[in-house]
N, C-alpha and C positions, 0 to 999 in steps of 0.2 A: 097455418098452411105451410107446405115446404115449395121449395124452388131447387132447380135442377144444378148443379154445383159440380160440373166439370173438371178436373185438374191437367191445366195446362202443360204440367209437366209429362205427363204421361201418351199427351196429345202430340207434343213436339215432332216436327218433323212427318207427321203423319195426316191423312185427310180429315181426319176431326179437329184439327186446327183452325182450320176455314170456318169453323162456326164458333171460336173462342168468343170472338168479341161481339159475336151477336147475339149470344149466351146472357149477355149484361141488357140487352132489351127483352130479353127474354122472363129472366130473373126481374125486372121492373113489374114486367105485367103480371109476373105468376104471384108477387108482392099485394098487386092491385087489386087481384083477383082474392086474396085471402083476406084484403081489409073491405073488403067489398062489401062484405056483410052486415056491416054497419053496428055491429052489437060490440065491440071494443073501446075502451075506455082509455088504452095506451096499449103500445107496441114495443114487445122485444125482440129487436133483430137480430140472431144468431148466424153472425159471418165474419169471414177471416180472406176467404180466397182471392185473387186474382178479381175475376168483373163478378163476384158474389157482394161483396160491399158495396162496390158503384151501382149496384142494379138495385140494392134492398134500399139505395138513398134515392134514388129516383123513383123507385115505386110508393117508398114511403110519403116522399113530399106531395104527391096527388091525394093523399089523407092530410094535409100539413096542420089540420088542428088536433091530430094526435100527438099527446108526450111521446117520445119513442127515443128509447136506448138501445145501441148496440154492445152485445156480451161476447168478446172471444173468446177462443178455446187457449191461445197460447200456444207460442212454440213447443215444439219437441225439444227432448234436450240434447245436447251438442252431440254429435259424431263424430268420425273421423273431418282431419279438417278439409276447410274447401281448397285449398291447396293440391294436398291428396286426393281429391275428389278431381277437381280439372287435370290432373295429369294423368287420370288414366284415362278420362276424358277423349285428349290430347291424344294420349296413344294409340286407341283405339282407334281413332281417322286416322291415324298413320301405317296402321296394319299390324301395330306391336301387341297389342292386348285384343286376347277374346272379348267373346261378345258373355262369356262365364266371368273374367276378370272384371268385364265392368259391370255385369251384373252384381257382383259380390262389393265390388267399392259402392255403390249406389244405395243396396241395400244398409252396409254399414256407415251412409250419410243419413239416409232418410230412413229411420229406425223405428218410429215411435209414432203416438198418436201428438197429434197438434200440427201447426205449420212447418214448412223448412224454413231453414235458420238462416238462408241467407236474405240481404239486405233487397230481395226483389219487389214485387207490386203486392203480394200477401201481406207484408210487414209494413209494408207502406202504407196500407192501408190501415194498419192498428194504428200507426203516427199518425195520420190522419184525422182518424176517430177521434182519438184523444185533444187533440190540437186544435180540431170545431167542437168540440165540446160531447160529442157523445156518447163519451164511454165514460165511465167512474176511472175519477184519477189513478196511475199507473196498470190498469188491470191488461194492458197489451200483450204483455213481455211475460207473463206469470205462466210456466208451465202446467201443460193439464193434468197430470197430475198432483200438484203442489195440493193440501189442504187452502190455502191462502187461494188457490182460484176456483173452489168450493165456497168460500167464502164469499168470494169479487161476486160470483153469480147471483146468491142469496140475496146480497145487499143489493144488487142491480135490480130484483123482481120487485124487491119493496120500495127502492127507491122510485122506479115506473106507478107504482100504487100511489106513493105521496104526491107525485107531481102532481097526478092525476089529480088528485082531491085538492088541492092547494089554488084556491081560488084567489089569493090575492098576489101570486105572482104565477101564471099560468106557464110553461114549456113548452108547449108543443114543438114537434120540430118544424116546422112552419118558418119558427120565431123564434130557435135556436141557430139555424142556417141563413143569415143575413151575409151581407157583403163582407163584415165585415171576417166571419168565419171564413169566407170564402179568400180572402186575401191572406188571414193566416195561414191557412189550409198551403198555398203555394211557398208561403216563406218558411215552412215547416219542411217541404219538400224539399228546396233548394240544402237546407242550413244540414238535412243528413244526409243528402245524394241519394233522393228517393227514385223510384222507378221512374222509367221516361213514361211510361203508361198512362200516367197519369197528367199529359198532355192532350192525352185523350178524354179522360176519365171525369178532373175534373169540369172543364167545360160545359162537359154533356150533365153533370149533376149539377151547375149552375143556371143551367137556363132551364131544369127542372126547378128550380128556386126562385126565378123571373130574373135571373142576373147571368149577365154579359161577361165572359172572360175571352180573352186574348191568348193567342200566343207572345203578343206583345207584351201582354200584362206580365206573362213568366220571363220574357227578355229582362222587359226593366226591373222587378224585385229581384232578378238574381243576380243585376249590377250592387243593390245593395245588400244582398244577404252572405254574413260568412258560413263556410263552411266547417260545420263544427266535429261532424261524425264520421269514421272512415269504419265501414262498416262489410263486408265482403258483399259485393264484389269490387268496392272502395278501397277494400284496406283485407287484414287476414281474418280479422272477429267476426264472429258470427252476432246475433240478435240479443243471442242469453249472455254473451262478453258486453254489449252495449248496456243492457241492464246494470246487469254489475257492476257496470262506471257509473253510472250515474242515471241512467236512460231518460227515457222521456220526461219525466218530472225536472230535469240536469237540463233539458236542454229548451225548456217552456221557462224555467224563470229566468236562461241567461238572455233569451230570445225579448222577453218582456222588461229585462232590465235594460237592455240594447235598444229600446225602443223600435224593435221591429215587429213582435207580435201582439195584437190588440189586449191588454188584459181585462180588459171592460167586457169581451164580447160575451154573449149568453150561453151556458152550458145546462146539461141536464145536472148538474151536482154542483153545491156551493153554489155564493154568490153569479160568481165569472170566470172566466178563465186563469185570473191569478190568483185560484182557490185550486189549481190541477198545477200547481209548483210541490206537487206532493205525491211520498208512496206511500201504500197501504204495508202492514203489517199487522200481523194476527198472534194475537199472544192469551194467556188464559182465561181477561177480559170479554174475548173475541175480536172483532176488525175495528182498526180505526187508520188515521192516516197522521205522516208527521212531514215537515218539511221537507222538502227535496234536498238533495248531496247540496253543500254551496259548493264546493271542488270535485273534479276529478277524480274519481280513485283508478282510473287508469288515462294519463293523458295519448298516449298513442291511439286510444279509440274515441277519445271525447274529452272537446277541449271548450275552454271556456271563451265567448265571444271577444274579449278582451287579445286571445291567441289563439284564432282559429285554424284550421290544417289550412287552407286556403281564405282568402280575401271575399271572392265568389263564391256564388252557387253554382251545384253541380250541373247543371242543366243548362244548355245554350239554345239558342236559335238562330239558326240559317237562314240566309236569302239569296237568291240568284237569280238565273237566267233560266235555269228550268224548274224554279218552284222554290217554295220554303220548305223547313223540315226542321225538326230534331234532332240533340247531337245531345249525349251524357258523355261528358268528359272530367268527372270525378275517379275515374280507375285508370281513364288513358294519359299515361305519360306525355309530361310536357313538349317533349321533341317531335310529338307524333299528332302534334293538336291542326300540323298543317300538313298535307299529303296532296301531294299531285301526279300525278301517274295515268298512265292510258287505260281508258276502261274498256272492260268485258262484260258484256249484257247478255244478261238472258231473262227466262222469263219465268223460270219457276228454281226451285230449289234442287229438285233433284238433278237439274244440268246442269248445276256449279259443284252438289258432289263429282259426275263424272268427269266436269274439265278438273274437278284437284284430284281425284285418281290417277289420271294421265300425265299428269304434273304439266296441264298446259297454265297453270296460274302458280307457278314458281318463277315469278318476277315483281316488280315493280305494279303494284294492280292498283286498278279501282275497281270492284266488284258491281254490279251494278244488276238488281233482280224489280223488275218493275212486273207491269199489272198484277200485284198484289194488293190495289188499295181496298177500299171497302167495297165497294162498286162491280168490282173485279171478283173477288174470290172472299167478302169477308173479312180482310185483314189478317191473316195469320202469323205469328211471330214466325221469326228465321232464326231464330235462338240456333237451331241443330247445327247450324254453319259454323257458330263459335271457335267449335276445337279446330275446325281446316283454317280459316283465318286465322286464328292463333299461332298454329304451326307455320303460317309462310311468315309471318311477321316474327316468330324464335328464327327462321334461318338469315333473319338480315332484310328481309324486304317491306317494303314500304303499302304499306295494305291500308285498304279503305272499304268502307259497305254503303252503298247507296241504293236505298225500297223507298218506293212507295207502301209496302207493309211497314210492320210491326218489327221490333226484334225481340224485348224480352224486360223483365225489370231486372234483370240478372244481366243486360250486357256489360261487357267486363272490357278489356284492354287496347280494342280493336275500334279503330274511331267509324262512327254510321252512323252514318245522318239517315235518318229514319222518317217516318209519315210523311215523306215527299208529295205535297201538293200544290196545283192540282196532281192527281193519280192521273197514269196513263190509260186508263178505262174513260176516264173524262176528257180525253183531250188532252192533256197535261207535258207538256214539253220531255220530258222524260220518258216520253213513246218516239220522240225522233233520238234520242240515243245511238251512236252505234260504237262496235266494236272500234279501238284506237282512238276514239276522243280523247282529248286531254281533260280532265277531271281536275278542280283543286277545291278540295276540303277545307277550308281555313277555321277554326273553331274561334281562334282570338279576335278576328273578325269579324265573324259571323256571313262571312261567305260561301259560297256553292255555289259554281261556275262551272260554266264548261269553255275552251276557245272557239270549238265546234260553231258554225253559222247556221243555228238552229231552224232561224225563220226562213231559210231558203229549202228547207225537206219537209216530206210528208211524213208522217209519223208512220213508224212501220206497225206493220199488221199481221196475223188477227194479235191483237195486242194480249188479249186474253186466251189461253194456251189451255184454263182451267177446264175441266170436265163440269157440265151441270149436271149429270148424273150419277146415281149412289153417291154412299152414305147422309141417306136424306136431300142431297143440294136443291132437289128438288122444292122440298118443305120451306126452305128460306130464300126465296129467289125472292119475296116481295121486299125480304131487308135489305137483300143484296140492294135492289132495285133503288130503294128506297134513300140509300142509306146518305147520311151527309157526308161533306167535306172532315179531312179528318182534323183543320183547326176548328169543327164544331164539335166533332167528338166521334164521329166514324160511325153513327149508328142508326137507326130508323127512327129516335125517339131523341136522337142528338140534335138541339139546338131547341128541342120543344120547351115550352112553359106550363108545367105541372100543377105552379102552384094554383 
């Protein structure tokens, strides 16, 4: 069966955003519905995107005596760099570049068939895969056109065939996705500065699994994970540069030699997981696999645990006075990890383009865009804000982003404490916000304050601004309704037990 496979990117900034992340309960059930049938023998899941993996692993584990591998397609291959790409970006919020110029940079990033190349929640997701065990070692990173991921796919059909028959050591994914998958899955995250999304993401795939994760949980392994990959929007490389240093195979055996990634835990291939310290190669034989890089062949993009770019994982967690939330501060500069400045609220996105058109947020800001939680509208990323943040922070000032939404697995340089909860649809102390509070973002911390005497005001109102009607909002008002807290996972099917 297929499932409905949206691209975020395309949605940005537009009202089909509001149904991104309820696309991933959506994709669960259209999962459920295809295994439903009852006549399979094992599963292969054909996904790459944004909430397409999270949704095929939570629909999958409500079958969890099925074998079940997932096959990527592979990025595309490089384009102009992401450098180039944000600065026209950039320019276009500033009025310098057409809406032709950045049409034509866009096109010459995102060129080909496969995923983009940058280091966001698509690509996170192929680390992922690989890291709980359910892809055939290296096949993440293999472009789709290579012969070799013609290859990855073949071996993946048959490999799903033997599981299948192999009665004395069964896979199911049931009983490939234990705890202890689920703890690598997060130190995998940390150790390459994967998307914050996946704060979301995994959660709600674990207690599809009958297992409990935290925000906490990601707090404390990113006190002990280093960070080993600077990956854009981390660093300048793209996914196909990370490969060719070493990629995922590079960064599972330094991770298991470190004693931070389980190698015992179960996979659909080999033994365990320290049977995926390996890439594939295809030569006249046909496929087979050889040990992973033991070094670097490019250390600026990937380094060994022993010298990691940072000590930490990329991923933080806040606490304060009006909620907890998320912070990725693997691309944000050290001097910028604390920001305090007066904030400017508002309630949707497009009223913070028109305060940066006017240039009334050329100062000192904390941005601050609330009832966007689940609850609210959905969750939609604020990614499109990037390039206006960017630019007050290139003239010297001191910028911050505070939602209860989403931002992006692509946020980049600009520090934002994201999934603020509780959400201001809930209640949630970041509905009494007002213009001129003092904000401090402290990431080293892990604070999120305000001085503001919260408990003495009402939360202002109507908190939610959104329209429930067109484009479908109608059709999703029981997820809206429905949907959990976002450290359960933001969704109608977040915090359920599948298995």
């Amino acid at each position: 069966g297929g499932v409905p496979a949206m691209c975020d990117g395309v949605t940005q900034g537009r009202p089909g955003m509001e149904l991104s992340l309820m696309s991933r309960d959506v994709i669960a059930m259209s999962t459920a519905i295809g295994l439903s049938h009852g006549v399979y023998d094992a599963a292969l899941c054909l996904g790459v995107c944004d909430k397409i993996v999270p949704g095929l692993v939570i629909g999958a584990l409500a079958f969890g005596h099925l074998p079940t591998i997932f096959v990527p397609a592979g990025p595309m291959t490089s384009g102009i760099s992401n450098d180039q790409k944000a600065a026209v970006r950039k320019a276009f919020a500033r009025g310098e570049a057409s809406r032709a110029d950045l049409l034509t940079s866009e096109a010459a990033a995102y060129h080909g068939p496969g995923t983009c190349t940058f280091y966001g929640t698509a690509n996170s997701n192929q680390m992922l895969m690989e890291v709980m065990g359910l892809h055939l070692p290296g096949a993440a990173f293999i472009n789709p056109q290579d012969d070799l991921r013609h290859a990855l796919t073949v071996a993946a059909t048959h490999q799903a065939v033997a599981i299948a028959r192999r009665g004395s050591n069964p896979r199911p994914i049931g009983k490939v996705l234990d705890a202890r998958s689920f703890v690598n899955a997060i130190i995998g995250l940390h150790a390459t500065g994967g998307s914050t999304n996946h704060t979301l993401h995994l959660p709600a795939m674990a207690a599809a699994a009958g297992i409990s994760l935290t925000w906490q949980d990601f707090a404390d392994l990113s006190e002990i994970t280093p960070l080993l990959a600077r990956v854009y929007p981390n660093g300048k490389a793209d996914v196909n540069h990370f490969h060719a240093a070493g990629g995922i195979g590079f960064v599972i055996r330094e991770l298991i030699g470190a004693g931070l990634l389980d190698g015992s835990a179960s996979t659909v291939f080999g033994d365990s997981l320290s049977d995926h310290a390996a890439e594939p190669r295809l030569n006249k034989d046909g496929l087979h696999w050889q040990p992973a890089a033991i070094t670097s062949l490019d250390p600026d993009i990937l380094r060994p645990a022993s010298d990691p770019h940072a000590a930490n994982g990329g991923l933080r967690m806040l606490d304060g006075n009006f909620g907890k939330a998320v912070i990725k501060i693997s691309a944000v500069a050290e001097q910028r990890h604390r920001i305090s400045a007066p904030a400017a609220v508002f309630s949707d996105e497009a009223a913070v383009k028109a305060a940066y058109a006017d240039g009334k947020l050329d100062r000192d800001v904390v941005v601050v865009v609330r009832g966007q939680g689940p609850q609210a509208t959905g969750m939609p990323e604020l990614h499109s804000l990037t390039p206006m943040l960017s630019n007050l922070q290139d003239k010297g000032f001191a910028v911050a982003l505070v939602t209860d939404g989403r931002m992006s697995g692509a946020s980049g340089t600009v520090p934002a404490a994201i999934h603020v909860t509780p959400e201001a649809a809930a209640g949630g102390p970041i509905g009494k916000l007002q213009d001129g509070d003092v904000i401090t973002l402290d990431a080293a911390s892990g604070h999120l304050d305000t001085s503001a005497d919260l408990d003495s005001r009402a939360a202002a109102g109507p908190l939610n601004q959104a329209p429930q009607r067109g484009f479908a909002r109608p059709l999703f008002a029981a997820l809206r309704n429905g949907a959990a807290p976002a450290e359960s996972g933001g969704g109608l099917l977040a915090g359920k037990d599948m298995s």
